[in-house]
Structure formats: C-alpha cells, structure tokens
Phi, psi and omega in degrees: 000134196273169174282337183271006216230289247242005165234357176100150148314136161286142167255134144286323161312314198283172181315317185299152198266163179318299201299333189278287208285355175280000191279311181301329167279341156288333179303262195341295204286303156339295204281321159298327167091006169278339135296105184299137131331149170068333182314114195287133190241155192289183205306129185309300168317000187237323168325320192322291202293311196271345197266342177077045164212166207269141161298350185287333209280321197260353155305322202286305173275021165294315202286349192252000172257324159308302198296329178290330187130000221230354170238138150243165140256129166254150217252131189075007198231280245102195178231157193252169106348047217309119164263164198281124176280134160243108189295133162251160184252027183244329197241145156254083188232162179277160179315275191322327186262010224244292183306330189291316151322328182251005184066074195212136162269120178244143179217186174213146173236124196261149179291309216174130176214096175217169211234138177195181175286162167298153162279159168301328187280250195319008173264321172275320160341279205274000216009069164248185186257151138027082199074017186272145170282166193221160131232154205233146223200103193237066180243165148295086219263149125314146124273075180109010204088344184261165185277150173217005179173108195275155200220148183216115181220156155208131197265112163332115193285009171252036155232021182211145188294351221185113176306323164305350161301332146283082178270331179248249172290110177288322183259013135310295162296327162335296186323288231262353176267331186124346179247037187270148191289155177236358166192140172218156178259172185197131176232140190235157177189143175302124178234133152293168160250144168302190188262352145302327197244338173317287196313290215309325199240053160040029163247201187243134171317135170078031132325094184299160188206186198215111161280129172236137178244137150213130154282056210279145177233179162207115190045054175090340175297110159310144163232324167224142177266147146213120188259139063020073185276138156212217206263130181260006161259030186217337221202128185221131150311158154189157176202160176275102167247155192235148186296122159245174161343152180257000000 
C-alpha cells in the first residue's frame, strides 16, 4: 500500500486546516498499521505536488509529528515512521546494546563529564565512604538521531581507569576495566517533563516519560546509580513473568 493509499484525500473544504488534517490521517494510518514502523515516506516535495498543498503544509505536519514521537528524520535518508523501542526490564543490557540489538544506531550528546567527591545521597547509594571519589556522566541518548532518553550516572572512580574512557558505551568500559554489572535493582516510575528535560528531548513540557533508577552491581560491589529519563511516547518496558510458588 502506497502512502497516498493508506492516509486518504485532503478536503480543502472542511474547517480543519490541510496540515491538521494530514497529521490526523498519518495518525490514523499508524494506529492501523497501514503505515510500518522504519517505513519511509516519501520526498515532501512530491507530497506537495500529488496532495495539491504547499511544502510549508505538509513540513508543518511533519514537525508536529516528529514532536509527538510518531515521525523521525534521519539526515540525509528522509523522514520514517518512528518504531517504538522496546526495553526488557529483565535483561541487564545498556542503551548501545539495546539499540545495536534492534539494528539502531545509538549515538549520545554529552551534558556534562566531571570528577568530584561522593555526595552524601550517592555515598549511601554506592557504599562509599565520605570524599571517595566518582565520576559522573550527563548525556543525551539518541536512535536513528531521535533524542530518547536523558541519562544521569555515577561510577566510583576505582572501577574505570581514566574518565576519558568513556566515550560510547559506558558499560563497554565498565567491561573492559572488570567491572561491568552482573545484577541491578531498578525501580520505574511515571513523570511529567519539565520545560528544561522537554527542550533537551525534542518533546513539549508536561510530556509524559518513564524515570527508570538502578542501582548496579559486580559481585556484589556497587558500581553504578543511574537515573534515566526516558521519552513515553518512544519507549515501551516489557518483562517476562513466570508463575511461582503461592
């Protein structure tokens, strides 16, 4: 099914302005699956041309779609069809490995990479003691280019040789220094976002999101807090549960 098949005509009559009704018929066409996840849609310009509307009508209802979550662009590729990420809340894997599993390109833009004392809050977290040094880690994680998740962590600095080691993948270096975790609690919970974590993840202030907290460890040691903001219109949880014992 072609994309002029699976959203329908524009009316130029009715009330609605052109760009609202093409948002509502990509919606519509989504929620049906007549539109694919990764499905590529075509050049805006030939939308232009075959829908009889201006390229500003049909950007405007791109950009309000990119923003809900329900479009991407990837730069020099067009714009898609956004799939959805899906996380188990079972398995102990990293962002990068989470995407690299999904044929996703993970990239990050960093907030902030600095070395300081433990907090009082993070000393009882990691169990350290009073001034054991950390380092802390503030990025933006990405898929495909879209932001998906603001990430906030901090690592005892005697599990990593060197703060500069972490360039991609924090628990790649985890890895490679000896310490990557083998078991964490995690606690999740619903949030709006502020007009500051909005802006940071391309959505709108008061946007719902999923705070994921972990705690991680190796062989019992804590090695990392990480709190996680992440966009709840991109990202769906799932875990496997199996019947116990009563």
């Amino acid at each position: 099914m072609s994309f002029l098949e699976a959203i329908g005509a524009l009316d130029a009559q009715r009330s609605a302005p052109l760009y609202q009704q093409l948002q509502h018929a990509v919606r519509e066409a989504i929620e049906r699956h007549a539109l694919r996840p990764d499905e590529a849609l075509p050049p805006e310009r030939d939308l232009a041309q075959e829908l009889s509307v201006s390229r500003i009508t049909i950007r405007k209802a791109f950009d309000g779609l990119v923003a809900e979550g329900l479009l991407t662009r990837r730069q020099g590729a067009g714009t898609f069809v956004a799939a959805r990420v899906e996380k188990s809340f079972s398995k102990l894997t990293s962002f990068s490995e989470d995407m690299a599993a999904r044929g996703r390109k993970a990239t990050s833009s960093w907030l902030n990479r600095s070395e300081g004392a433990v907090t009082p809050e993070e000393s009882l977290t990691l169990g350290l003691s009073p001034g054991t040094p950390v380092y802390r880690f503030n990025r933006i994680r990405y898929a495909d280019g879209l932001p998906m998740a603001l990430e906030y962590s901090t690592i005892p600095a005697a599990c990593l040789p060197g703060i500069e080691t972490v360039t991609t993948s924090l628990y790649r270096a985890l890895a490679e220094a000896g310490y990557r975790p083998n078991r964490a609690l995690q606690r999740l919970r619903a949030v709006l976002f502020n007009a500051e974590q909005a802006e940071l993840l391309g959505t709108t202030a008061g946007a719902a999101g999923l705070l994921i907290e972990r705690r991680a460890f190796h062989n019992g040691q804590a090695v990392e807090v990480t709190q996680s903001y992440y966009r709840g219109d991109a990202y769906d949880f799932v875990a496997e549960l199996n019947d116990g014992p009563a």
